[in-house]
MARDO-784151 format. One record per residue: residue in one letter; x, y, z of N, C-alpha, C in turn. Coordinates in steps of 0.2 Angstrom, whole numbers, padded with zeros to 4 digits, always signed. Example, Ala and Ser with C-alpha at 12.3 -4.5 7.8 and 13.67 -1.06 7.14 Angstrom:
REM residues 2
a+0066-0028+0039+0062-0022+0039+0066-0016+0039;s+0064-0011+0035+0068-0005+0036+0064+0000+0039;
END
This chain:
REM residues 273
x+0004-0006+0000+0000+0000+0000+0004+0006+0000;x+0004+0011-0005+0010+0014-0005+0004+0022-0002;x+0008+0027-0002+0007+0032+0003+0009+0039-0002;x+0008+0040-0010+0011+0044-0012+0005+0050-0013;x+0004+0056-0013+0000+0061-0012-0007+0059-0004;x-0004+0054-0001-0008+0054+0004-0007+0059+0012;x-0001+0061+0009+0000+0067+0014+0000+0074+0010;x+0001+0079+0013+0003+0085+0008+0006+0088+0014;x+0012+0094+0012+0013+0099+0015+0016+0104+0013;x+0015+0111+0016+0014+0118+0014+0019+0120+0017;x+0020+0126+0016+0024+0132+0020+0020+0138+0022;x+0017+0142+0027+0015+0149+0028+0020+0153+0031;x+0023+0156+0031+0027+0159+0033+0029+0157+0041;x+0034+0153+0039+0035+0150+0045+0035+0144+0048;x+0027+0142+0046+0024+0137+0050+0022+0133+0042;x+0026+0126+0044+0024+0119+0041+0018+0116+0040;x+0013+0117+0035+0007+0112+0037+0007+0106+0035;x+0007+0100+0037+0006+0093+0037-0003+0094+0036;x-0003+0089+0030-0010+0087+0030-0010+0080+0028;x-0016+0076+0032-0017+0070+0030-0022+0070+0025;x-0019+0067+0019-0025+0067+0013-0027+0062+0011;x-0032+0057+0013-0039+0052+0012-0044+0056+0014;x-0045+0059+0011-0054+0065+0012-0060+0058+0012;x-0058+0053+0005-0065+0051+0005-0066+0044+0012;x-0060+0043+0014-0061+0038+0021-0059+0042+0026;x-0060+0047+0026-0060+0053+0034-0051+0051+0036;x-0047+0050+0030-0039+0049+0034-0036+0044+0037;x-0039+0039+0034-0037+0032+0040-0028+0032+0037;x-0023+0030+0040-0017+0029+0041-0015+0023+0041;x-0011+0022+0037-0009+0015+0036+0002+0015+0038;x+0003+0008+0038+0010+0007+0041+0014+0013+0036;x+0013+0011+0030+0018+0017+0024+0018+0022+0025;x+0011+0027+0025+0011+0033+0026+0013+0036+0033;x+0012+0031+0037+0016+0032+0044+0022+0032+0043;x+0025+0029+0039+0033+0028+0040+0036+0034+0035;x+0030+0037+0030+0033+0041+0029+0032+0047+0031;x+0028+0049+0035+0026+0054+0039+0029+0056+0045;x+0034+0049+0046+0038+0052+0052+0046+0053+0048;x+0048+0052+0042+0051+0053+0038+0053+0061+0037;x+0049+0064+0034+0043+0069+0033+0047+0073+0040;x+0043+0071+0045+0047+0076+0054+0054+0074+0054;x+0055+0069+0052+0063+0068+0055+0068+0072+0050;x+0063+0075+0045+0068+0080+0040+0067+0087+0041;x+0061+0089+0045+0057+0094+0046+0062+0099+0054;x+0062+0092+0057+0065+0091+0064+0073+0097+0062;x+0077+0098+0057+0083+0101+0054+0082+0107+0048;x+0076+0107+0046+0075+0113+0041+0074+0117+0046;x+0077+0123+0044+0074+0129+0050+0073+0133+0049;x+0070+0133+0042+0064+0138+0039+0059+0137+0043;x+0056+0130+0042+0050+0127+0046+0051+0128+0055;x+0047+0132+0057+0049+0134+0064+0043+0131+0068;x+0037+0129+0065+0032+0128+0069+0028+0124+0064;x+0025+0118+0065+0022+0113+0062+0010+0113+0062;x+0008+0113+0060+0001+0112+0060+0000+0107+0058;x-0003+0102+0061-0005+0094+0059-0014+0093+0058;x-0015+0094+0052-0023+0094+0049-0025+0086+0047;x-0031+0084+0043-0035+0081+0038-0037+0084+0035;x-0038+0082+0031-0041+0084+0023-0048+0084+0023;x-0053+0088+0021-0061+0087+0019-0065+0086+0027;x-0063+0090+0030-0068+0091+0038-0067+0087+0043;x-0062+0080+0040-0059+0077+0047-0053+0075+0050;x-0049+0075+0052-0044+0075+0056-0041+0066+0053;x-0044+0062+0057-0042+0054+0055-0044+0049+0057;x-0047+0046+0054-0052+0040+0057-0048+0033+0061;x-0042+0032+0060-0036+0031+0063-0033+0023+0059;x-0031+0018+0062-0029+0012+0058-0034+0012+0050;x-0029+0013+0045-0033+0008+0040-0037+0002+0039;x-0044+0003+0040-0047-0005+0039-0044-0011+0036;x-0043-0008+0030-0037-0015+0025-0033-0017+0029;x-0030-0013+0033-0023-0015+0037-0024-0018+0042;x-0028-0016+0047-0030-0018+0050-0035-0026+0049;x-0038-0029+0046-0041-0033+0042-0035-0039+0041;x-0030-0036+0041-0024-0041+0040-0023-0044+0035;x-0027-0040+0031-0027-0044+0020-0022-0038+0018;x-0020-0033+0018-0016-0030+0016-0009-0035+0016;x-0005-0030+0013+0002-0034+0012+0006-0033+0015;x+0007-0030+0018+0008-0027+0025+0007-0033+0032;x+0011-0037+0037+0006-0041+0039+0004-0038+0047;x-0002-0041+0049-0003-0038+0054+0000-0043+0061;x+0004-0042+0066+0003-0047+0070-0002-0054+0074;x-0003-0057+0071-0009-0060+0075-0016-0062+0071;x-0015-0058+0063-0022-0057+0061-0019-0060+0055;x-0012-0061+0050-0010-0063+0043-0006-0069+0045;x-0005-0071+0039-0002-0078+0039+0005-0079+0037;x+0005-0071+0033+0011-0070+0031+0017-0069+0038;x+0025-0071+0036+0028-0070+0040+0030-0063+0043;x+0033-0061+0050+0033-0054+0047+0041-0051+0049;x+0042-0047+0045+0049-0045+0047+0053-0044+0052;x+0057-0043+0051+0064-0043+0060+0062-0037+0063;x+0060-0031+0060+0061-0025+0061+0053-0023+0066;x+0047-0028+0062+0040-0028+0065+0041-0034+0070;x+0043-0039+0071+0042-0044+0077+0047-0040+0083;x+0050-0035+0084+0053-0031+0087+0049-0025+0090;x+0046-0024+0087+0039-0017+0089+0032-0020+0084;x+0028-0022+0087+0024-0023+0080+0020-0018+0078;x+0019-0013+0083+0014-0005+0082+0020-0003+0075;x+0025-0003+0075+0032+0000+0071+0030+0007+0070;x+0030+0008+0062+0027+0013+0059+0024+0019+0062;x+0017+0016+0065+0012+0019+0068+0015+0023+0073;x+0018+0018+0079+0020+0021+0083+0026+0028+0083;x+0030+0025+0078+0036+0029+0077+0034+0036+0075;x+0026+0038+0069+0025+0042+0070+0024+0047+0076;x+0021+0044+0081+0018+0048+0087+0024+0049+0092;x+0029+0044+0091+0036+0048+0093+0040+0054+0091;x+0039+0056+0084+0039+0060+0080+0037+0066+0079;x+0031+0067+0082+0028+0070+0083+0029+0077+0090;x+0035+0072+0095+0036+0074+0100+0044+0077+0098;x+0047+0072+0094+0055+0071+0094+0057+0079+0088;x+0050+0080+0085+0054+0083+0078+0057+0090+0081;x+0057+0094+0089+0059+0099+0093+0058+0103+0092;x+0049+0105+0088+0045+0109+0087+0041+0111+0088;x+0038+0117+0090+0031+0115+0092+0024+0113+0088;x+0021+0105+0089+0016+0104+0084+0008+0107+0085;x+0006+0110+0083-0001+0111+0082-0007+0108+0080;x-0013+0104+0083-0016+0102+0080-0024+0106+0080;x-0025+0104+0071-0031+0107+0069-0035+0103+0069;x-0041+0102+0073-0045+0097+0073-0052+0097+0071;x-0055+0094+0066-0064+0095+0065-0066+0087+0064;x-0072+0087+0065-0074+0080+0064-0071+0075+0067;x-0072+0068+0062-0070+0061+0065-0060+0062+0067;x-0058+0061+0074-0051+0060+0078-0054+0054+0080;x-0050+0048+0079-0050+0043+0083-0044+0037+0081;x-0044+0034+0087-0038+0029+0087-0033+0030+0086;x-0028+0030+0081-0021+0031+0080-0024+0041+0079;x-0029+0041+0074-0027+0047+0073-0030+0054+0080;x-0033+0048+0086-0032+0052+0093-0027+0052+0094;x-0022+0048+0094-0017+0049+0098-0012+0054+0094;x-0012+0053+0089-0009+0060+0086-0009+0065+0089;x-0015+0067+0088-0019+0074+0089-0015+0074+0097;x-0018+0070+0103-0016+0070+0107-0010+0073+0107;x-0003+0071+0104+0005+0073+0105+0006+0078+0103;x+0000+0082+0099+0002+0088+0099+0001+0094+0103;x+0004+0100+0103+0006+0102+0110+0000+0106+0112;x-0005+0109+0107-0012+0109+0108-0015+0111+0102;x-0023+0109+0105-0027+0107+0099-0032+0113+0097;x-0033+0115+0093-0039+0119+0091-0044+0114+0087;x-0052+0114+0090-0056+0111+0087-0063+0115+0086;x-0068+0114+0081-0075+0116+0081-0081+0111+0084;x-0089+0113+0083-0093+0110+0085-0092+0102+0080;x-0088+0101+0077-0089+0094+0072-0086+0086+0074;x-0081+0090+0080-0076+0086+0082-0080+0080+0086;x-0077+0073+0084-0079+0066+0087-0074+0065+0090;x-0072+0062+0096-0066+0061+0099-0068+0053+0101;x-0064+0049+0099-0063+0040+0101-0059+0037+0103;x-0055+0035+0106-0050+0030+0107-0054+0023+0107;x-0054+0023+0099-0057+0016+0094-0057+0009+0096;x-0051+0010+0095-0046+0003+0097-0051-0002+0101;x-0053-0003+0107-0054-0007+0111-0060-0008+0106;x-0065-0005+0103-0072-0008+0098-0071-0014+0094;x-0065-0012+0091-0063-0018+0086-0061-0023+0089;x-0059-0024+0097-0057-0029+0101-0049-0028+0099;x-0046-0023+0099-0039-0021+0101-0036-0017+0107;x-0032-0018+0111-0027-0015+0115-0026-0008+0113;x-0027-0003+0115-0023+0005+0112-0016+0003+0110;x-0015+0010+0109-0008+0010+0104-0007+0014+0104;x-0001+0018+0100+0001+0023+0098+0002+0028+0102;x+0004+0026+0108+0004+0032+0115+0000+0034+0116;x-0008+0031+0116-0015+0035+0118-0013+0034+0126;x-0012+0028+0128-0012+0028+0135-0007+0031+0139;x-0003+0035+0134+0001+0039+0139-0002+0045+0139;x-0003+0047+0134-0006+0054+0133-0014+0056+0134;x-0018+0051+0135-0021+0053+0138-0027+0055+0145;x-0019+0050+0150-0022+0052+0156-0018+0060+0158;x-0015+0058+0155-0010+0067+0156-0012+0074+0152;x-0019+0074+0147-0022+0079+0144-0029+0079+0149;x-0031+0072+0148-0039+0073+0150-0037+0071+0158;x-0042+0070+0162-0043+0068+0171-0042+0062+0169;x-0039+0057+0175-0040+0049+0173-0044+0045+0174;x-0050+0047+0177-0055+0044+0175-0058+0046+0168;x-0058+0052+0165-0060+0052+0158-0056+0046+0153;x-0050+0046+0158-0044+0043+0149-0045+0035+0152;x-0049+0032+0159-0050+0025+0160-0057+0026+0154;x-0062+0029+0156-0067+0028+0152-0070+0027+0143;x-0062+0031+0142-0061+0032+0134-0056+0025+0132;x-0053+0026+0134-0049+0017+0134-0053+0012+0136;x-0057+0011+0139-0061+0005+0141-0068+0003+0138;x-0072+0009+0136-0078+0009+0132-0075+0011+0123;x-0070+0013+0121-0070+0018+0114-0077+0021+0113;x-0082+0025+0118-0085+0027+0117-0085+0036+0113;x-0089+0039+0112-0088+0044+0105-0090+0050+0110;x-0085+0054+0109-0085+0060+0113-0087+0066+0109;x-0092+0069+0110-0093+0075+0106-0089+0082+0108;x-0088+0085+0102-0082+0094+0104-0087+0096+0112;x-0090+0097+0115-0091+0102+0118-0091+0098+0127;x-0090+0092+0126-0086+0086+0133-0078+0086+0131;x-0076+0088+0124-0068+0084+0122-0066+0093+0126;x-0069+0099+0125-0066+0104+0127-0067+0104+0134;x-0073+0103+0137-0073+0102+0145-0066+0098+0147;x-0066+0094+0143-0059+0088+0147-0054+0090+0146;x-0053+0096+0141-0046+0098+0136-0041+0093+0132;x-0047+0088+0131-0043+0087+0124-0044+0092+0118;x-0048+0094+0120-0048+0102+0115-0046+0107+0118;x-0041+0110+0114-0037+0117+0120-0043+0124+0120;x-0043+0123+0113-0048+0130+0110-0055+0127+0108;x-0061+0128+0109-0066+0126+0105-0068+0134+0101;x-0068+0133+0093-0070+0138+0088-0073+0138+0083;x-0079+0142+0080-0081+0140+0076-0080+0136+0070;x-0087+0134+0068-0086+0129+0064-0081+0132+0057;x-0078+0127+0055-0073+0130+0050-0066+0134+0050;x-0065+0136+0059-0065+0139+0059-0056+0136+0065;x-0056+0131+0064-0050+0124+0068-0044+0127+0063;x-0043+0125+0058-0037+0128+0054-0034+0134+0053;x-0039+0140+0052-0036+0148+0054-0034+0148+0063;x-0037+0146+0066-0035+0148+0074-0032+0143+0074;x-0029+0138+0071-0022+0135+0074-0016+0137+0070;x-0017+0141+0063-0011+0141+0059-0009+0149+0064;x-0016+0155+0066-0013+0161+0070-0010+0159+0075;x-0012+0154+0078-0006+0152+0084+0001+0150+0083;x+0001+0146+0077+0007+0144+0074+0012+0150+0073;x+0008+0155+0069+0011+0160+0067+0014+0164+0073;x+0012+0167+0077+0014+0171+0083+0020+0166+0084;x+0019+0158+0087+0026+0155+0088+0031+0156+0084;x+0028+0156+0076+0036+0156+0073+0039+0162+0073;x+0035+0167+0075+0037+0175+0075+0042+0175+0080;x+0042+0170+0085+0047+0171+0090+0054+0169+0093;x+0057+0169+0098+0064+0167+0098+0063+0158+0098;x+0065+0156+0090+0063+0150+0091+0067+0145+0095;x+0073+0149+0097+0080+0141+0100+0077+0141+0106;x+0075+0146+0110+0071+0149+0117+0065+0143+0118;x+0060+0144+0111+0052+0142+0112+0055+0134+0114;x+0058+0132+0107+0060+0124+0104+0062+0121+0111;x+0068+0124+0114+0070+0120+0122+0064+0121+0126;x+0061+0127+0126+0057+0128+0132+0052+0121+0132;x+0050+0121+0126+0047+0114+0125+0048+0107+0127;x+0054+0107+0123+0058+0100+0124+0058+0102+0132;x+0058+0105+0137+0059+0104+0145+0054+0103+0148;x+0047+0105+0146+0042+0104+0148+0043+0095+0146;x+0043+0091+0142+0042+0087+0140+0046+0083+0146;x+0052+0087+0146+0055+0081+0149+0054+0080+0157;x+0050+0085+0161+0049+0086+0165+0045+0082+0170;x+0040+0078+0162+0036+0072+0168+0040+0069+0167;x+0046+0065+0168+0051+0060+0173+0054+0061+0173;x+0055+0070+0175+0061+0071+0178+0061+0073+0188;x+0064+0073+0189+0063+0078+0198+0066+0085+0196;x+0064+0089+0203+0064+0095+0203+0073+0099+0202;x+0075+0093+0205+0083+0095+0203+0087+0095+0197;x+0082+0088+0194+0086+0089+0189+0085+0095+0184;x+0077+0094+0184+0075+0101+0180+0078+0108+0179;x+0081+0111+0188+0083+0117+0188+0090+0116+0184;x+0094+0111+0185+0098+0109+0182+0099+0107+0173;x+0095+0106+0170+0092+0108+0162+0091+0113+0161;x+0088+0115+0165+0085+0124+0162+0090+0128+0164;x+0096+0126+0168+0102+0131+0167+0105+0129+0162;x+0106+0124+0159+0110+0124+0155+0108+0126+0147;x+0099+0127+0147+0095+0129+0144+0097+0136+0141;x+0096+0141+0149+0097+0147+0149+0103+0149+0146;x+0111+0145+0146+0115+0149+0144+0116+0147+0138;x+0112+0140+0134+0111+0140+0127+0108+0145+0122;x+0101+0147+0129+0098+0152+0122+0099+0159+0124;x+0105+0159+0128+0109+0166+0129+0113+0167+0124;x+0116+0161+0120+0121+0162+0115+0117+0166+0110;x+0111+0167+0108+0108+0165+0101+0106+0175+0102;x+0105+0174+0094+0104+0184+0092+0098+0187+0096;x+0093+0180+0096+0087+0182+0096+0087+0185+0104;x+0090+0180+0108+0093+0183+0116+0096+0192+0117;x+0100+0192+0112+0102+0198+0112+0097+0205+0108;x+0094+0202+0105+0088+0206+0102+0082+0208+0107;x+0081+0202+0112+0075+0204+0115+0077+0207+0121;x+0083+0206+0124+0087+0211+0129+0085+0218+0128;x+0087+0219+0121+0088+0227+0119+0081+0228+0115;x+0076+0224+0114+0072+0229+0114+0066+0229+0121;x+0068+0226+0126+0066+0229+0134+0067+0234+0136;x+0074+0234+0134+0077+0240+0136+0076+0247+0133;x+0074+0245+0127+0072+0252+0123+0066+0252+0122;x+0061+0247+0127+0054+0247+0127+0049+0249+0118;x+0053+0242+0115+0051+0243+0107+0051+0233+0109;x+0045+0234+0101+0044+0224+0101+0049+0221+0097;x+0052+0217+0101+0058+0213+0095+0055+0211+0090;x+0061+0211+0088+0062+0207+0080+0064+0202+0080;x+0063+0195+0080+0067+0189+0082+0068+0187+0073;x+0073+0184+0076+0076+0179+0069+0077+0174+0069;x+0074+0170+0073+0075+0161+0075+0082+0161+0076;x+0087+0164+0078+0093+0160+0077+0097+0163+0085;
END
């Protein structure tokens, strides 16, 4: 199953948009397109034109999550458990592979990702949304951690990220039943950071984008990477990253740009560098 126009991406000034492209099956995800989507980030991760990432779907929804075909185990691709075929070193080793490496991806590429969310998010394509660092969504949004319907286990780091966005009894509830959450409970529980009008999920996540890329990005990209790393980190070690944080993004112009324009009570001008 190959993967070629099944993503798209753009440039706005600044801000990268990832878009998942199967409009006519709501963006289901398959092994390829995952393996190239974290391909994709791991090249993204080093361009430094691209400062800030937006991670959409195509035609009103987000991503209905594993590929039925794939899933199914008749794809050529085989599934653990479910194909006859034999399966590679590389899958008998992780058998989420793909999948999952995207949602690593997502965290690893040391930018900040943005998710634009409408309609159907579920299963892999929850857990995306989920890694991303916040979500803008409208009234259309259906939220599911699928998985267990089909009689599967989660995956793709729904279980770590979402007792850590929603309460954990919402994230027992959503992992135990895959029952269907509508926008205006997914914002109460903040798996939606913004709820916005309808149509209106992609401009209020790209102006958000934009304001970050406008910024001192060596500053934002760490400040990030620390938060992350701070749920398993202790208090110690933290103060001790962020020191060594501070005197990395003291080296940087944008450091010296924002000093002088405090001082001269004017808005900087940063330059990512």
């Amino acid at each position: 199953m190959g993967s070629q126009d099944e993503y798209l991406f753009e440039m706005d000034e600044g801000v990268g948009i990832v878009t998942l492209n199967r409009p006519e099956r709501m963006n289901p995800v398959h092994w390829d397109l995952c393996k190239d989507l974290s391909a994709l980030f791991h090249r993204l991760r080093t361009d430094d034109d691209v400062r800030v990432i937006v991670l959409r779907g195509a035609g009103g929804n987000f991503s209905s999550g594993g590929d039925a075909e794939f899933l199914s185990g008749n794809s050529d691709r085989p599934i653990p458990g479910l194909s006859e075929q034999p399966l590679e070193r590389y899958q008998r080793k992780t058998p989420a592979g793909a999948f999952a490496e995207f949602t690593r991806w997502i965290i690893e590429v040391g930018k900040p990702v943005i998710g634009a969310v409408e309609g159907v998010c579920m299963g892999a394509g929850l857990a995306y949304a989920l890694a991303c660092d916040r979500r803008f969504g409208d009234s259309t949004v259906r939220m599911s951690a699928a998985m267990v319907r089909l009689g599967f286990a989660p995956d793709c780091g729904i279980t770590y990220f979402l007792p850590r966005v929603a309460r954990l009894p919402m994230a027992l509830n959503m992992i135990t039943t895959g029952r269907i959450v509508k926008a205006e409970e997914c914002f109460k529980e903040g798996l939606i950071d913004e709820l916005v009008e309808d149509g209106q999920a992609l401009p209020a996540a790209l102006a958000y984008a934009k304001k970050l890329a406008e910024g001192p990005s060596v500053a934002v990209d760490l400040a990030r990477h620390f938060i992350y790393r701070s749920l398993g980190s202790s208090l110690d070690e933290m103060l001790d990253y962020e020191g060594v944080a501070a005197v990395m993004s003291a080296l940087t112009v944008d450091a010296r740009e924002g000093t002088s324009a405090f001082l001269e009570k004017r808005k900087p001008k940063y330059k990512g560098y």
